[in-house]
MIMARNU-442821 format. One record per residue (C-alpha): residue in three letters; y negated, x negated, z negated. Coordinates in pm, whole numbers, plus 50000, padded with zeros to 5 digits. Last residue first. Layout:
<sites>
['Ala'; [Y; X; Z]];
...
</sites>
This chain:
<sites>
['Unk'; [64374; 58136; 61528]];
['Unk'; [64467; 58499; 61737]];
['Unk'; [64402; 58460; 62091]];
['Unk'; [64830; 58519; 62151]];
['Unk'; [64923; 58458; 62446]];
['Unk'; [65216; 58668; 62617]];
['Unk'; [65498; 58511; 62805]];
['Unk'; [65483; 58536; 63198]];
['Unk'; [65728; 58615; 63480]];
['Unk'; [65826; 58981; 63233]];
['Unk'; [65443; 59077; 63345]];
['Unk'; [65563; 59086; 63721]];
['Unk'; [65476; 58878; 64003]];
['Unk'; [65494; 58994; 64351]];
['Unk'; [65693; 58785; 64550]];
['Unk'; [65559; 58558; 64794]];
['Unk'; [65723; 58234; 64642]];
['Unk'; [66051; 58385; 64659]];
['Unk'; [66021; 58496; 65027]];
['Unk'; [65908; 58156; 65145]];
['Unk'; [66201; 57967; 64970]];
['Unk'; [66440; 58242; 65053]];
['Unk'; [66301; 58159; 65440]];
['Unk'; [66344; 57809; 65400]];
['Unk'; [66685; 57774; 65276]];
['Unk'; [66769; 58003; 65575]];
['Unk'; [66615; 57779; 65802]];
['Unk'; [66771; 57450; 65657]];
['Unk'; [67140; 57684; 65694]];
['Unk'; [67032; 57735; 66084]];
['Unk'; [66948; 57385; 66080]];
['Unk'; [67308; 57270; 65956]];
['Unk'; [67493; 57529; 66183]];
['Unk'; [67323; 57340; 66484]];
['Unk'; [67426; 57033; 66390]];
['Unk'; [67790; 57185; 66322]];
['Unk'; [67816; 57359; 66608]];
['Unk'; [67712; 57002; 66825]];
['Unk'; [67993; 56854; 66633]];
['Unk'; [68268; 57127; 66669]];
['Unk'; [68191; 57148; 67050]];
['Unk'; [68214; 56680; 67076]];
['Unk'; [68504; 56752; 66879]];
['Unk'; [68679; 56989; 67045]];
['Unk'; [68596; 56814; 67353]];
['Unk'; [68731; 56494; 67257]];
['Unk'; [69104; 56700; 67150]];
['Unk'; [69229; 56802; 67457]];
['Unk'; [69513; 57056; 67578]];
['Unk'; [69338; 57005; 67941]];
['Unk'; [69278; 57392; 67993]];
['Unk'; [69242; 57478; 67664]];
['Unk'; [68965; 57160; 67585]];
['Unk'; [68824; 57181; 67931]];
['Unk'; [68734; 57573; 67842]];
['Unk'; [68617; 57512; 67510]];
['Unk'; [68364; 57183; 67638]];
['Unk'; [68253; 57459; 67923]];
['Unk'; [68186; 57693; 67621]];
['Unk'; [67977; 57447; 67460]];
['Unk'; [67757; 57354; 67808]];
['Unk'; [67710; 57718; 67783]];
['Unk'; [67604; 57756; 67463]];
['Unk'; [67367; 57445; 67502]];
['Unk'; [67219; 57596; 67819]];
['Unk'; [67176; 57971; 67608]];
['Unk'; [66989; 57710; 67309]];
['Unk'; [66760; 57579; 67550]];
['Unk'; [66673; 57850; 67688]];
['Unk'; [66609; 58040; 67294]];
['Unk'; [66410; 57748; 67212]];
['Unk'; [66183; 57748; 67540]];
['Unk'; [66091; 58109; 67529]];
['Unk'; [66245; 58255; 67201]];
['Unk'; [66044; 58629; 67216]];
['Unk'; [66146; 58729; 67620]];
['Unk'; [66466; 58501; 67598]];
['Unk'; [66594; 58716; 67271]];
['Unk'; [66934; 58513; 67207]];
['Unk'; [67213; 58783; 67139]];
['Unk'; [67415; 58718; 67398]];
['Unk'; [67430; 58317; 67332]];
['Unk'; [67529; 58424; 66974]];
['Unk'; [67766; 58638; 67100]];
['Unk'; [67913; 58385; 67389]];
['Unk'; [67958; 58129; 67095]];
['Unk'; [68157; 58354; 66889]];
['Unk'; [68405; 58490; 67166]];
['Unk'; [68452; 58109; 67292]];
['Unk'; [68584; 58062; 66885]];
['Unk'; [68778; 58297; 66923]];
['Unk'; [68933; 58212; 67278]];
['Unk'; [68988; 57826; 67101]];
['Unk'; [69145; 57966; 66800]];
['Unk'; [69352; 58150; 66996]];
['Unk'; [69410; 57884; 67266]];
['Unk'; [69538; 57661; 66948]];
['Unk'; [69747; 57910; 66813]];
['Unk'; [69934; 57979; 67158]];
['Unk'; [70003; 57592; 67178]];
['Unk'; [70075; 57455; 66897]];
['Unk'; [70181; 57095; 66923]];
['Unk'; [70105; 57021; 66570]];
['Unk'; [69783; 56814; 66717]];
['Unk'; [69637; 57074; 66916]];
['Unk'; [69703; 57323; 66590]];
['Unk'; [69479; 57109; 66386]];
['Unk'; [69211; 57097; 66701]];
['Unk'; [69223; 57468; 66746]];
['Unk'; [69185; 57566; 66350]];
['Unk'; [68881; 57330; 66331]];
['Unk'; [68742; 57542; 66639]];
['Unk'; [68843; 57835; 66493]];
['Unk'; [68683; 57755; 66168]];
['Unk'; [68327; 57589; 66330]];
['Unk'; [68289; 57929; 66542]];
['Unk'; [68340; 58125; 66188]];
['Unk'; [68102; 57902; 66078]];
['Unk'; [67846; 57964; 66289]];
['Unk'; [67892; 58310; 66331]];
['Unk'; [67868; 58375; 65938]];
['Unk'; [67515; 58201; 65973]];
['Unk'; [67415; 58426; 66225]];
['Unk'; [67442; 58715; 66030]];
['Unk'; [67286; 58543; 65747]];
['Unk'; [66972; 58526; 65962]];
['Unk'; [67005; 58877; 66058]];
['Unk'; [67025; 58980; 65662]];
['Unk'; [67333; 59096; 65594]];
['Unk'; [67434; 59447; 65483]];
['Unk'; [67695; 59510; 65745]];
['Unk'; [67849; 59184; 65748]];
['Unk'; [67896; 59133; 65353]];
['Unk'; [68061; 59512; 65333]];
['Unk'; [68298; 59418; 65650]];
['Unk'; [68379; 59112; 65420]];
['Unk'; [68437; 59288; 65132]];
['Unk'; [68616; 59532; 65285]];
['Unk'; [68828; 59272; 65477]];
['Unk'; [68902; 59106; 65091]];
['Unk'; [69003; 59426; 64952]];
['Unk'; [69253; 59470; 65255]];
['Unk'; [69392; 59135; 65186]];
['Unk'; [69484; 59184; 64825]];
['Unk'; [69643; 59527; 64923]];
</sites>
C-alpha cells in the first residue's frame, strides 16, 4: 500500500509538471540508474547493473528524442551528439563491465543536470518577479499626522 501511494504521487508529480521540471526528473532519474549501475558493477552484479545501465540508456534516448532541432539549432545538435556520445559511454560500460565510463556518463549528466536546475532557478525567478501584484503585497499608509 505504502508503495502504491508513493507511484500515485509520483505519476501525479509527472503529469502536472511543468516541461522544464519534466526534464529535470529525467536527469536525475538518468544520474540514479547510472549510480545504481556503478554500485552494482562493483558488488559483482551483473543483471542489476545492465538494468540500471538499459534504464538509464532509455532516459538519455528520451531526452535526445525530445530535442526540437527545428527551434534549438546549434544547442539542441549539440546536445543530440552529446547524448549519443553518452549512450556509446553506456554501451562500452555493459559490454566491457566498466566502471570509467560510468563515470565519465554520470559526470557529463551531472553538468548538464546542474544547468538545467540553474535554468529552472531562473525561470521561477523571472516568473515571480512578473507577477501581478496584489494589495495584500503592500501594507497600508496612513496620511493621518
Amino acid at each position: 500500500m505504502r508503495k502504491n501511494a508513493f507511484h500515485n504521487y509520483l505519476d501525479n508529480e509527472v503529469l502536472t509538471a511543468h516541461p522544464l521540471r519534466l526534464v529535470q526528473l529525467l536527469y536525475r532519474g538518468a544520474l540514479d540508474s547510472i549510480a545504481s549501475a556503478r554500485r552494482h558493477l562493483k558488488l559483482g552484479e551483473i543483471r542489476a547493473r545492465s538494468r540500471a545501465i538499459t534504464k538509464a540508456m532509455r532516459i538519455v534516448t528520451e531526452l535526445a528524442r525530445s530535442l526540437n532541432m527545428d527551434e534549438g539549432g546549434e544547442v539542441s545538435r549539440n546536445l543530440a551528439r552529446l547524448y549519443g556520445y553518452v549512450l556509446r559511454l553506456l554501451m562500452k560500460a555493459n559490454s566491457e563491465q566498466s566502471d570509467a565510463p560510468l563515470a565519465e556518463a554520470e559526470r557529463l549528466l551531472g553538468a548538464l543536470a546542474e544547468a538545467w536546475d540553474s535554468a529552472a532557478q531562473d525561470s521561477t525567478a523571472q516568473e515571480n518577479a512578473s507577477a501581478p501584484v496584489s494589495e495584500e503585497d503592500y501594507e497600508p499608509l496612513s496620511c493621518a499626522y
